[in-house]
GUPA-166068 format. One line per field, with one value per residue (C-alpha): residue in three letters; chain; x, y, z. Coordinates in nm, 4 decimals. Layout:
<nodes>
aa: (ala  ...)
ch: (A  ...)
X: (X  ...)
Y: (Y  ...)
Z: (Z  ...)
</nodes>
This chain:
<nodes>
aa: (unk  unk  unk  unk  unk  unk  unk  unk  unk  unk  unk  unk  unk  unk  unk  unk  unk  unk  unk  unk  unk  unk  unk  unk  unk  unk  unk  unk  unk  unk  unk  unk  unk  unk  unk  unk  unk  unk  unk  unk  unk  unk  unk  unk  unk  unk  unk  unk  unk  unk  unk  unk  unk  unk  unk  unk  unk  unk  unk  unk  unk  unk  unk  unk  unk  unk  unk  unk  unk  unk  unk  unk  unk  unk  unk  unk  unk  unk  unk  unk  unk  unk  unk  unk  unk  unk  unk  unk  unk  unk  unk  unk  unk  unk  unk  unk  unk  unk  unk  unk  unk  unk  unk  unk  unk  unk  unk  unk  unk  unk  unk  unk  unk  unk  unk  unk  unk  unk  unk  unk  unk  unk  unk  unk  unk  unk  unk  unk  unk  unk  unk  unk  unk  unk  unk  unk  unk  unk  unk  unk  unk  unk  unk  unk  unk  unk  unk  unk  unk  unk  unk  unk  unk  unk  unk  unk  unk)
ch: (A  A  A  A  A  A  A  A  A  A  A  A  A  A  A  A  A  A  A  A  A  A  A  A  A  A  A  A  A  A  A  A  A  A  A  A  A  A  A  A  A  A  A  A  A  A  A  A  A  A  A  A  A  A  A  A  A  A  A  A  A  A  A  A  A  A  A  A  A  A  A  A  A  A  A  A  A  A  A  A  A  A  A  A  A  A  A  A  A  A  A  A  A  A  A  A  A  A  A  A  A  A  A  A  A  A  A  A  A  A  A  A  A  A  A  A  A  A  A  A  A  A  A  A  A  A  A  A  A  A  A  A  A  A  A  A  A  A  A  A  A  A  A  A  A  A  A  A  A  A  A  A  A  A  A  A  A)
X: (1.6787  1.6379  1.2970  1.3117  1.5454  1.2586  0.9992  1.2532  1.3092  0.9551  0.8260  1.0849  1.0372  0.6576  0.7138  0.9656  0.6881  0.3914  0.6130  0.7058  0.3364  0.2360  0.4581  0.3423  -0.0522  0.0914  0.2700  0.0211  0.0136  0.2114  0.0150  0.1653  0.3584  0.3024  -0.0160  0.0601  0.1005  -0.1520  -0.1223  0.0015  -0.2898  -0.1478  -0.1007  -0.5633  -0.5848  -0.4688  -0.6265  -0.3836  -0.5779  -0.4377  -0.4062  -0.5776  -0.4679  -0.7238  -0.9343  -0.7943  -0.9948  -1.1263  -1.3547  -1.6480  -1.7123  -1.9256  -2.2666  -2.2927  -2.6676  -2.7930  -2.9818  -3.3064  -3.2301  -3.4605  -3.6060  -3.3656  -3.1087  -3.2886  -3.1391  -2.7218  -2.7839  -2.7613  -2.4278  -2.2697  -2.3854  -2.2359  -1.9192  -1.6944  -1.7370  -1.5915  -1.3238  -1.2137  -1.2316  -0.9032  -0.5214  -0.3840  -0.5969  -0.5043  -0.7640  -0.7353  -0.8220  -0.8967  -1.1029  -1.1963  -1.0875  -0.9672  -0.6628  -0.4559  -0.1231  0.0961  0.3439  0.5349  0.5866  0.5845  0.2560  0.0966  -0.1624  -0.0128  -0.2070  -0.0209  0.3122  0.2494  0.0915  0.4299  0.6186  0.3535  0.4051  0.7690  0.8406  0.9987  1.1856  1.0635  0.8517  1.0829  1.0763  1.0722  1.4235  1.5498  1.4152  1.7263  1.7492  1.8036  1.5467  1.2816  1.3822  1.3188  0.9876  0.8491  0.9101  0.7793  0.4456  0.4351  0.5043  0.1959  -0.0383  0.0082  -0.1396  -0.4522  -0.5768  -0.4736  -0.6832)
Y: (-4.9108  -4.7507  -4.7489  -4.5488  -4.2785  -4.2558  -4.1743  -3.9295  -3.7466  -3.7288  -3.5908  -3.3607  -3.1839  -3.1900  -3.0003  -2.7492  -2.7089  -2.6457  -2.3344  -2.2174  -2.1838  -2.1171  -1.8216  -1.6550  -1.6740  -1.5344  -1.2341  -0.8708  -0.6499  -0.3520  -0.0569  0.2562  0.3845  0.7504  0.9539  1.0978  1.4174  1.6599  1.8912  2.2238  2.5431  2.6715  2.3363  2.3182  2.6656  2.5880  2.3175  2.1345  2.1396  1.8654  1.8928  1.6635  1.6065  1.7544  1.4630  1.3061  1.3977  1.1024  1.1003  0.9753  0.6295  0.6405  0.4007  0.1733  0.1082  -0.2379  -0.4831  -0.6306  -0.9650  -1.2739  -1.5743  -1.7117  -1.4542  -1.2073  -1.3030  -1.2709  -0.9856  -0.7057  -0.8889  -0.9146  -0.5442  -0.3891  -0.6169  -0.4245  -0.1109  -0.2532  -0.4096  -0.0661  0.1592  0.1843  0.1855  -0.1660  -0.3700  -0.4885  -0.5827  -0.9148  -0.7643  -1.1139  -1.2346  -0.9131  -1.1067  -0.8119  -0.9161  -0.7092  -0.6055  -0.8523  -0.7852  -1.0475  -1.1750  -1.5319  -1.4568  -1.3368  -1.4533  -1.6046  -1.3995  -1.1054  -1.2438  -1.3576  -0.9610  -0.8757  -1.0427  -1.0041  -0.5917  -0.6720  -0.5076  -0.8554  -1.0658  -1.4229  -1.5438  -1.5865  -1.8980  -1.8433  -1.9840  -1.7505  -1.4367  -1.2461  -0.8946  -0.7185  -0.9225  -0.8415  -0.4509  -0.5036  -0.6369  -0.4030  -0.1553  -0.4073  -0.3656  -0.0499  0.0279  -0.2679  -0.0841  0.2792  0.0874  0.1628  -0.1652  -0.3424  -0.0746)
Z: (4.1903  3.8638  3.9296  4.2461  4.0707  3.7662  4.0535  4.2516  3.9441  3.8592  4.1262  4.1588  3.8090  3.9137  4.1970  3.9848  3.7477  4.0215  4.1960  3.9107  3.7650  4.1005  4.1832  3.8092  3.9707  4.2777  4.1749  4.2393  3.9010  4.0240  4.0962  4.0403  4.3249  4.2819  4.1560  3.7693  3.7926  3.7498  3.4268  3.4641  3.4586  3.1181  2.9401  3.0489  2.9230  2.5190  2.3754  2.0915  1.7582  1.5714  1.1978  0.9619  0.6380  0.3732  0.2002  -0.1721  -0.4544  -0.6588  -0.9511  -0.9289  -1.0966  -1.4279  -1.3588  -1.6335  -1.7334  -1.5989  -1.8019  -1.6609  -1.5808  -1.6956  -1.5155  -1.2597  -1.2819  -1.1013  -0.7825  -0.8948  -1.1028  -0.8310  -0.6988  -0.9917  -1.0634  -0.7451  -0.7621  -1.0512  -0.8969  -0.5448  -0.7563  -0.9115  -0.6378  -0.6043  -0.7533  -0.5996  -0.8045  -1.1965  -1.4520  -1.6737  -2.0060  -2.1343  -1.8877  -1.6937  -1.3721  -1.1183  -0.8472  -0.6359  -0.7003  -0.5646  -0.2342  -0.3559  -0.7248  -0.6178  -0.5002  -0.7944  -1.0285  -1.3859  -1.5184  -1.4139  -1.4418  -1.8247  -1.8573  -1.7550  -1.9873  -2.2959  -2.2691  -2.2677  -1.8868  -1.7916  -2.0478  -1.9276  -1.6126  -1.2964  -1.0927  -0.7443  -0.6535  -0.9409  -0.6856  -0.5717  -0.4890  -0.7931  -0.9874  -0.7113  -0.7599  -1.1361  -1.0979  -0.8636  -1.1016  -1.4067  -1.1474  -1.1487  -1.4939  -1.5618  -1.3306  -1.4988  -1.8832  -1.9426  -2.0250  -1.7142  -1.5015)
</nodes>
């Protein structure tokens, strides 16, 4: 008997499942029932001119001299050439004045490098290195502006 009731039951959530995919395939996209209307003669007549905003001024990078490279180098010299300029295009990216290592500026302080977060601390912005479970509002508010601070030193640029 039990049996029969497991079959009965099967089929009947089959059959649930196939009309209710089924009915999904069958239903038309709506069309629109009415025609858009047509814009007006005077709204043709003036074209809108939309306003762009006027393009920011940047300087231009200094090109740093590049040294012939020798023997087997010749190949990664041009990559490792063109690479710091990508890296200091722009404003969201910190420079490891140790290692010369360039990262961008973290969302999220338990997401950044330990390099940055020992920077932090070592120009005295942070007292100590959080732990992420330590992150709470006001601490997250302090180090945004510990990040900010940290990107505006010249040696981290």
């Amino acid at each position: 008997m039990a049996e029969l009731l497991f079959i009965a039951t099967t089929v009947f959530v089959a059959y649930v499942v196939f009309e209710v995919v089924g009915k999904n395939k069958e239903t038309p996209k709506a069309a629109p029932a009415t025609e858009p209307p047509k814009p007006s003669v005077a709204a043709t007549a003036t074209p809108i001119e939309k306003v762009r905003p006027a393009p920011a001024v940047t300087k231009p990078l200094a090109a740093k001299p590049v040294k012939k490279p020798v023997g087997n180098k010749a190949k990664s010299a041009p990559a490792k050439a063109a690479s710091p300029a990508a890296n200091n295009s722009g404003n969201d990216t910190l420079k490891n004045p140790k290692t010369g290592e360039t990262a961008k500026i973290p969302n999220n302080y338990a997401f950044a490098k330990r390099w940055i977060k020992d920077a932090l601390v070592e120009e005295g912005l942070l007292d100590r290195v959080y732990k992420n479970n330590e992150l709470d509002s006001a601490t997250t508010a302090k180090i945004q502006t510990a990040l900010d601070q940290l990107k505006a030193i010249e040696k981290y640029q």
